[in-house]
Backbone bond lengths (Angstrom), bond angles and torsions (degrees), N, CA, C in turn:
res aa  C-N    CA-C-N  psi(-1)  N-CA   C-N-CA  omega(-1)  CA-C   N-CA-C  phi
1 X - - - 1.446 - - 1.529 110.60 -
2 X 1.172 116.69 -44.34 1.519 121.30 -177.32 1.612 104.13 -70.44
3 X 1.271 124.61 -43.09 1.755 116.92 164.48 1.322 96.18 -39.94
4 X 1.031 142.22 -76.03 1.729 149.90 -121.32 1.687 78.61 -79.26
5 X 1.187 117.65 -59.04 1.552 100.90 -164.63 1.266 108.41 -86.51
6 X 1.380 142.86 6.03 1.445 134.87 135.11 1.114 114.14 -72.94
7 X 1.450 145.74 -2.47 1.132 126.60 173.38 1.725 111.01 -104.54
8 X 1.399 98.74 -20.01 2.028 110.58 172.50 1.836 92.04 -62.95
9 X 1.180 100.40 -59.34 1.933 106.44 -178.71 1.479 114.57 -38.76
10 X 1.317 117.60 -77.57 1.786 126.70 154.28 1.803 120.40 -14.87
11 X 1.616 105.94 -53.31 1.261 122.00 177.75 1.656 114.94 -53.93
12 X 1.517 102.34 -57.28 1.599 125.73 172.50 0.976 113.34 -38.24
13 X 1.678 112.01 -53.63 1.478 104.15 -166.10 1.507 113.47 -94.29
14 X 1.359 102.77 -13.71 1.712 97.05 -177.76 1.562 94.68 -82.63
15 X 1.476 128.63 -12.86 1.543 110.04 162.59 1.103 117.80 -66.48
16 X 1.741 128.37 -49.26 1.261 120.68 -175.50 1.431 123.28 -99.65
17 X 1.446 107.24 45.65 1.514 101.55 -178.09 1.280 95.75 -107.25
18 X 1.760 145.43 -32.32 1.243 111.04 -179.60 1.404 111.17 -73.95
19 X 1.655 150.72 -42.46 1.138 133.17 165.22 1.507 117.19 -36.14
20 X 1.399 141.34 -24.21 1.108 147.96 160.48 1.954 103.26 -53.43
21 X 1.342 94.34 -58.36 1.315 84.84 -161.56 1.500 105.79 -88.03
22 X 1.234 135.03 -5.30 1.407 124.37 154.59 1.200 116.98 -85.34
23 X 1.582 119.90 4.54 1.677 123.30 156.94 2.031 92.54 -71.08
24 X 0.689 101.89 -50.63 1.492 113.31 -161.70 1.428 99.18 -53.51
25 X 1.339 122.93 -68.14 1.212 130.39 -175.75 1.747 114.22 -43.10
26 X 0.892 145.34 29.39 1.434 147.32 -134.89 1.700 103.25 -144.43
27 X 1.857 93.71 -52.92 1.265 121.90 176.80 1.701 100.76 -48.82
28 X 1.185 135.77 138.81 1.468 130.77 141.58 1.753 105.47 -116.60
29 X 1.793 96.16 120.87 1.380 117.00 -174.44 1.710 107.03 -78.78
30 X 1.186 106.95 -14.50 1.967 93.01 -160.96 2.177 78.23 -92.47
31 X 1.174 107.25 -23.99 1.787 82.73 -177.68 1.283 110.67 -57.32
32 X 1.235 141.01 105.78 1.779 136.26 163.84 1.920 110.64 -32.69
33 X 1.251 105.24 -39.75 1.607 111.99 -177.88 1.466 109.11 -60.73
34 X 1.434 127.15 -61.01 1.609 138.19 164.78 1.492 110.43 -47.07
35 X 1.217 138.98 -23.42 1.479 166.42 -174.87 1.256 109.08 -77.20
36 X 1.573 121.81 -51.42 1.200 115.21 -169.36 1.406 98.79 -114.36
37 X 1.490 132.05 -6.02 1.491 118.03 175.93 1.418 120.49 -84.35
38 X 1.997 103.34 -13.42 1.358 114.46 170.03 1.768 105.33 -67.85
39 X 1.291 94.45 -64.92 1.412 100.31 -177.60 1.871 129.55 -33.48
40 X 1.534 98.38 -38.85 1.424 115.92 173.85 1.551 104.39 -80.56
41 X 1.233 127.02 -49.64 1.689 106.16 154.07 1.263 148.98 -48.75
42 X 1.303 103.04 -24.06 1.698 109.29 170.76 1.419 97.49 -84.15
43 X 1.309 127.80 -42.34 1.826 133.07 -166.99 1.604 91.48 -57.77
44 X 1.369 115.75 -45.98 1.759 110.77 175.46 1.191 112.30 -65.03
45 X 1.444 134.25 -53.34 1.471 112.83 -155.85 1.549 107.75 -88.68
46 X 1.411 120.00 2.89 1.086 141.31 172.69 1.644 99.52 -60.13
47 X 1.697 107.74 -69.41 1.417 104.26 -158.30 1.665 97.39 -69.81
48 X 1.262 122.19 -19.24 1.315 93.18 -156.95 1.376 102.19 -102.75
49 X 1.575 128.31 2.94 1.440 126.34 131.98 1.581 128.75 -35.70
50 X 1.539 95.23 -55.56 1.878 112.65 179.29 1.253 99.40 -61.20
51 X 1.443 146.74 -70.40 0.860 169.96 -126.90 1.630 113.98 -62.92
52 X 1.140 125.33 90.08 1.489 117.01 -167.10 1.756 103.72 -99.11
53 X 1.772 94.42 138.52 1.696 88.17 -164.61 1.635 89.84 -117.53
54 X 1.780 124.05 45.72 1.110 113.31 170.44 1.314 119.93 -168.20
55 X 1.202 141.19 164.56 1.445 132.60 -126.59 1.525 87.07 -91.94
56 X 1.332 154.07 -18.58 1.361 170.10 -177.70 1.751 113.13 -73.14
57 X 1.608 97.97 -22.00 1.430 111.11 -172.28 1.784 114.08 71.54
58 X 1.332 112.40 26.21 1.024 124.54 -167.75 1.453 114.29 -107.26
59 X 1.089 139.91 121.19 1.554 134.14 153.37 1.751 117.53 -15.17
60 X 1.121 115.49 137.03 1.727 109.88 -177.70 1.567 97.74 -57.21
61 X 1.167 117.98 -74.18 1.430 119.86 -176.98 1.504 129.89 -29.11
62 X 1.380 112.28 -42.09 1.356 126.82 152.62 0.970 128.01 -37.73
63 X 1.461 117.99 -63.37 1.568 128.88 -177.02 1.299 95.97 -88.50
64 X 0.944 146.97 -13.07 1.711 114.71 -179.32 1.885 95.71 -103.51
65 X 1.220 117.99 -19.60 1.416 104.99 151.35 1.582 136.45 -57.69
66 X 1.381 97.54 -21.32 1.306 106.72 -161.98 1.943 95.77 -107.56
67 X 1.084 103.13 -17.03 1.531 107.78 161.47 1.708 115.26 -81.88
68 X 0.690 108.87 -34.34 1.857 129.00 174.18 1.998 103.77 -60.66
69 X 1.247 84.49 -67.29 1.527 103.89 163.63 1.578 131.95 -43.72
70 X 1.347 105.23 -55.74 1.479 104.07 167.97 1.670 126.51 -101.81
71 X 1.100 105.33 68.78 1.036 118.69 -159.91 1.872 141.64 -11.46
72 X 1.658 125.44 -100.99 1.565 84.80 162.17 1.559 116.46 -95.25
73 X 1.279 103.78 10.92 1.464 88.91 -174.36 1.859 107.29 -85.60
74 X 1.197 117.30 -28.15 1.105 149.73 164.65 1.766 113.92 -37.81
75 X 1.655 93.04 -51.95 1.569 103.42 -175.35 1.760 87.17 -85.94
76 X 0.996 130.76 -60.16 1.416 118.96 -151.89 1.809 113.02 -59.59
77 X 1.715 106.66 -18.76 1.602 101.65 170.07 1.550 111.46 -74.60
78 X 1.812 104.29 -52.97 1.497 103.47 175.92 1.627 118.05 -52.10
79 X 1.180 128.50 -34.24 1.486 140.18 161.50 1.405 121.51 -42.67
80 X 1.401 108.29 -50.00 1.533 96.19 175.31 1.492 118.20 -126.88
81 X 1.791 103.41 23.49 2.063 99.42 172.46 1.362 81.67 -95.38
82 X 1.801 126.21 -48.35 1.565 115.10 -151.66 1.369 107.63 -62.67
83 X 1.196 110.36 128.81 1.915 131.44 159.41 1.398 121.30 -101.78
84 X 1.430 122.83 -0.77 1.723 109.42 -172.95 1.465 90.70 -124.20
85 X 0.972 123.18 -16.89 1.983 107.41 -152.18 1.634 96.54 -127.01
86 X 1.390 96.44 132.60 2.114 100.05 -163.29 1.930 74.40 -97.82
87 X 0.830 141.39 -25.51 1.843 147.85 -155.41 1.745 77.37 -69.21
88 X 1.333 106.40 -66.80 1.489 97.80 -141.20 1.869 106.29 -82.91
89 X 1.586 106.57 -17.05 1.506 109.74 168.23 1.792 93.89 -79.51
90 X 0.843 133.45 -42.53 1.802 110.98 179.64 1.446 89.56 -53.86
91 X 1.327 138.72 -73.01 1.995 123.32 -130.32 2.129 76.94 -60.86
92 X 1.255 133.62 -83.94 1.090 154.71 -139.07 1.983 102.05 -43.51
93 X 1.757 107.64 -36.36 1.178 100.74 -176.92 1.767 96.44 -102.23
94 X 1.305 138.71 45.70 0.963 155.62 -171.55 1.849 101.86 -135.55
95 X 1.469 108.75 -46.57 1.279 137.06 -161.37 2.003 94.46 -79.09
96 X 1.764 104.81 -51.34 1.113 108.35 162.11 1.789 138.69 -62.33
97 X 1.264 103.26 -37.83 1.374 108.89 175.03 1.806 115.61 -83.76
98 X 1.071 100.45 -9.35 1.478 115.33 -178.13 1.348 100.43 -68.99
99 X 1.851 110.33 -87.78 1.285 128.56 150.71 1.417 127.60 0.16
100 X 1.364 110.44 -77.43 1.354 112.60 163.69 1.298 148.17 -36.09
101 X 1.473 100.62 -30.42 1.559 116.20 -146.95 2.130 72.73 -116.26
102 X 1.545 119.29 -33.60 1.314 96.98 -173.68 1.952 90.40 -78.41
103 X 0.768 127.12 -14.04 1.613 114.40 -163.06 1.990 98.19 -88.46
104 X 1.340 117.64 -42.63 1.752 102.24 163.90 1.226 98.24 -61.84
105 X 1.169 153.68 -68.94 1.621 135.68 -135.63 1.689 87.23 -69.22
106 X 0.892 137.25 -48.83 1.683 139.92 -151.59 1.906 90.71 -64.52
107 X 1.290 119.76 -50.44 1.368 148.15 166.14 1.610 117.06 -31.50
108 X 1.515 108.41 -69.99 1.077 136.11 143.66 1.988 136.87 -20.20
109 X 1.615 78.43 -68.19 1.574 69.16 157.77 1.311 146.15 -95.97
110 X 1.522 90.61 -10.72 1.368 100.51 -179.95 1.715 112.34 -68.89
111 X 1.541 104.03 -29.97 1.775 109.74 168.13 1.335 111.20 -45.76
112 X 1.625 104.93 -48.33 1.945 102.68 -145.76 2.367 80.87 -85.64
113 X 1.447 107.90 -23.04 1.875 98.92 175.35 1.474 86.93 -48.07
114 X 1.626 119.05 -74.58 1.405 110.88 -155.59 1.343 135.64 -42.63
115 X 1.735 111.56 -23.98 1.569 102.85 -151.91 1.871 69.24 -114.30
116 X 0.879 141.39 -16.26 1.064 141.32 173.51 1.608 121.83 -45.07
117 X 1.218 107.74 -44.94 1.838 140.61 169.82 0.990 105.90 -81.80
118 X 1.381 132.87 -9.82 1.937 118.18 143.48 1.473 120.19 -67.14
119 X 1.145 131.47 -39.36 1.162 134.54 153.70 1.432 127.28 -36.05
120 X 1.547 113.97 105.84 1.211 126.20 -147.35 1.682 101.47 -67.37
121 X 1.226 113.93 -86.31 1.487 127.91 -174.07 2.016 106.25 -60.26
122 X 1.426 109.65 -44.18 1.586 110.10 -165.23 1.389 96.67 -101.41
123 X 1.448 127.08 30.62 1.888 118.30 178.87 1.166 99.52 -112.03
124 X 1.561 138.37 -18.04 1.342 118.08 163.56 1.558 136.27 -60.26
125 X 1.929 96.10 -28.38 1.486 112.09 -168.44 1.477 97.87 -97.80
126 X 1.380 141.26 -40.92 0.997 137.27 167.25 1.906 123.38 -37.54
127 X 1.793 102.24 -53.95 1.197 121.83 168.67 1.499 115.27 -49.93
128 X 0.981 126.85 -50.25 1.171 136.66 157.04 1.543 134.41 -30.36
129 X 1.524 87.90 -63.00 2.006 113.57 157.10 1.318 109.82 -44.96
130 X 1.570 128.51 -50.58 1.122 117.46 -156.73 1.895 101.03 -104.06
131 X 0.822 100.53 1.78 1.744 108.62 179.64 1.922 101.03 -79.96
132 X 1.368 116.64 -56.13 1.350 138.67 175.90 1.881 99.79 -56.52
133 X 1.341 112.77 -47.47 1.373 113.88 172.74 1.662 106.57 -42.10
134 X 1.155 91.27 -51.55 1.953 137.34 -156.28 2.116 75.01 -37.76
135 X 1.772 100.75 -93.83 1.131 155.75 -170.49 2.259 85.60 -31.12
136 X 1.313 121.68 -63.00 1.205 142.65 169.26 1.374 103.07 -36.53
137 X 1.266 128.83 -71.23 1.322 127.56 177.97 1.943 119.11 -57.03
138 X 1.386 83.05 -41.35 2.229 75.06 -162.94 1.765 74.27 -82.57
139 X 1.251 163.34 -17.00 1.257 130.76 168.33 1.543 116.97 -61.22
140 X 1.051 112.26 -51.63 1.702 113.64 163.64 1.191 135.17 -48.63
141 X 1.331 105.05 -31.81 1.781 109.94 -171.20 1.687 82.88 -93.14
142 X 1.335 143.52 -28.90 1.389 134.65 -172.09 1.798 89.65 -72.25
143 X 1.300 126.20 -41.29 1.362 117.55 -165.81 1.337 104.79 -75.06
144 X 1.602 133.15 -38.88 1.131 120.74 -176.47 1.750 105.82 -79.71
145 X 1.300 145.75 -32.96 1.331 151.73 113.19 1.574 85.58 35.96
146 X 1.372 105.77 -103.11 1.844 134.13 -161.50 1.429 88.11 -40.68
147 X 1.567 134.54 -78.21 1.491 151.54 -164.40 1.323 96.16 -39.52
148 X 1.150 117.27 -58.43 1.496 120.94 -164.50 1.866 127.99 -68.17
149 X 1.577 97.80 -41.05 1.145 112.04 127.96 1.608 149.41 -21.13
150 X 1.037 102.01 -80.29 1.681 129.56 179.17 1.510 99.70 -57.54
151 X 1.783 133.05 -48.12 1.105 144.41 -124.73 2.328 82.56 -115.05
152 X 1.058 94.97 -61.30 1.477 112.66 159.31 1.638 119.97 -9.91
153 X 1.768 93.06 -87.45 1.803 117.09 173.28 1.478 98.52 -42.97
154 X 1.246 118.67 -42.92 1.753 103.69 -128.24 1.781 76.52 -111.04
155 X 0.940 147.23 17.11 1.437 160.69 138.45 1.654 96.10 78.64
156 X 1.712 95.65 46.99 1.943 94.98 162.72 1.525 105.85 -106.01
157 X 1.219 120.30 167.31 1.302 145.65 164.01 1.483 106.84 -77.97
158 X 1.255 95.71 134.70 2.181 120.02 169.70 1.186 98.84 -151.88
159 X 1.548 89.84 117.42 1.508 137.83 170.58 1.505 111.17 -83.79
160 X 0.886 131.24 70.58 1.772 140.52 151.78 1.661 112.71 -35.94
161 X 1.269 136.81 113.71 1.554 108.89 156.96 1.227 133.13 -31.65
162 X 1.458 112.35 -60.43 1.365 120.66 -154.24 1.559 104.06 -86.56
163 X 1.468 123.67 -23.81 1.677 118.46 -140.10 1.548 84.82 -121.60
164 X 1.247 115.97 -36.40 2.170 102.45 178.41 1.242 104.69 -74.17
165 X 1.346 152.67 -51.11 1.385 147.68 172.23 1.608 94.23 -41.63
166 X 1.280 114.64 -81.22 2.056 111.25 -168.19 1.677 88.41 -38.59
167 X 0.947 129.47 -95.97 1.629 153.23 166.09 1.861 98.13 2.48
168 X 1.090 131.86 -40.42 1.157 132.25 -178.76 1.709 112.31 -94.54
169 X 1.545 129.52 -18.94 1.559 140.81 179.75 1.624 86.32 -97.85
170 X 1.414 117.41 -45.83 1.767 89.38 171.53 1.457 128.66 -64.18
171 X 1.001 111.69 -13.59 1.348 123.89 -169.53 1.813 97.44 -93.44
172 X 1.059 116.92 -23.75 1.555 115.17 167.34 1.066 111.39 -80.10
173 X 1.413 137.27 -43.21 1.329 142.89 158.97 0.774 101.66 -27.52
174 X 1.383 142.46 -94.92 1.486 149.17 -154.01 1.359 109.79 -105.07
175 X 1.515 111.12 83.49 1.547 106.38 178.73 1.436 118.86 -86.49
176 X 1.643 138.49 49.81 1.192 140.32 173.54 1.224 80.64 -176.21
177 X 1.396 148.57 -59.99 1.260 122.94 -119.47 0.982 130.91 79.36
C-alpha cells in the first residue's frame, strides 16, 4: 500500500513539474532587481507565517479554529486566556454560547422525555416527540459544528441569529478577561 502511494506521489509531481518549471523560467536570476524583490517576498510571507497574532502563540485562524473545534470547553479557555485577538475571543464566546445553549436544550429534553413516560396512555407518543426533538437538535448543532469550523480555519465570519448577538453581550461583559 505504501508503494502505491509513493508511486501516485512520484506520478503528481512528474505531472506538475514542467508547469513548475515554466513558472520558474519567468524568473530572471542575473537581474539583481528580480533577485531582491523575490527575496523580500519570501522574507514577508515568511514573517507572517512566524508571526503569532495571539496570546497562545498561535495564528488567529488557528485558534479560533481550534476554539470552534473544541467546543465549549474549548471556547471557555480561548475566552478567558486570550488578551490580544477580539477575532479569536468572538469565534470562542460564540463557541460558548452555542455549546451551552445546545447542552441545556439536550438537558431539557431529556427532563420533559422523563416525566413525559409517566404518563400512562400519552407517554409513549409524547416520548417519542421529544426523542425526534432529541435527534432535530444534535443534527443541527453537528451542522453548525462543520460551518463553524470551516468558517473558523479559513478566517471568515458566521453570523448565527441567536448565538452572535448572546456571543457579542458576552464579549461586552468581559472585555479582556
Amino acid at each position: 500500500m505504501a508503494g502505491l502511494f509513493l508511486f501516485w506521489r512520484l506520478e503528481v509531481v512528474k505531472r506538475s513539474l514542467p508547469s513548475l518549471l515554466l513558472n520558474m523560467s519567468d524568473i530572471d536570476l542575473s537581474k539583481p532587481n528580480e533577485t531582491k524583490d523575490l527575496e523580500k517576498e519570501m522574507d514577508q510571507a515568511q514573517e507572517v507565517v512566524a508571526a503569532p497574532d495571539t496570546s497562545f502563540g498561535l495564528s488567529t485562524n488557528v485558534a479560533s479554529g481550534l476554539a470552534a473545534l473544541l467546543g465549549l470547553l474549548g471556547g471557555i479557555v480561548f475566552f478567558f486566556v486570550e488578551k490580544k485577538n477580539q477575532t479569536v475571543r468572538k469565534w470562542a464566546a460564540q463557541s460558548i454560547v452555542f455549546w451551552g445553549g445546545v447542552s441545556l436544550s439536550s438537558i431539557l429534553i431529556s427532563i420533559c422525555r422523563s416525566i413525559s413516560g409517566m404518563i400512562p396512555v400519552l407517554g409513549s407518543f409524547f416520548g417519542l416527540l421529544f426523542s425526534l426533538i432529541y435527534v432535530v437538535v444534535v443534527v443541527c448543532a453537528c451542522a453548525y459544528w462543520v460551518m463553524s469550523i470551516i468558517n473558523a480555519f479559513t478566517g471568515k465570519t458566521l453570523t448565527v441569529p441567536v448565538v452572535t448577538p448572546l456571543a457579542e453581550s458576552l464579549l461586552k461583559k468581559f472585555p479582556g478577561a
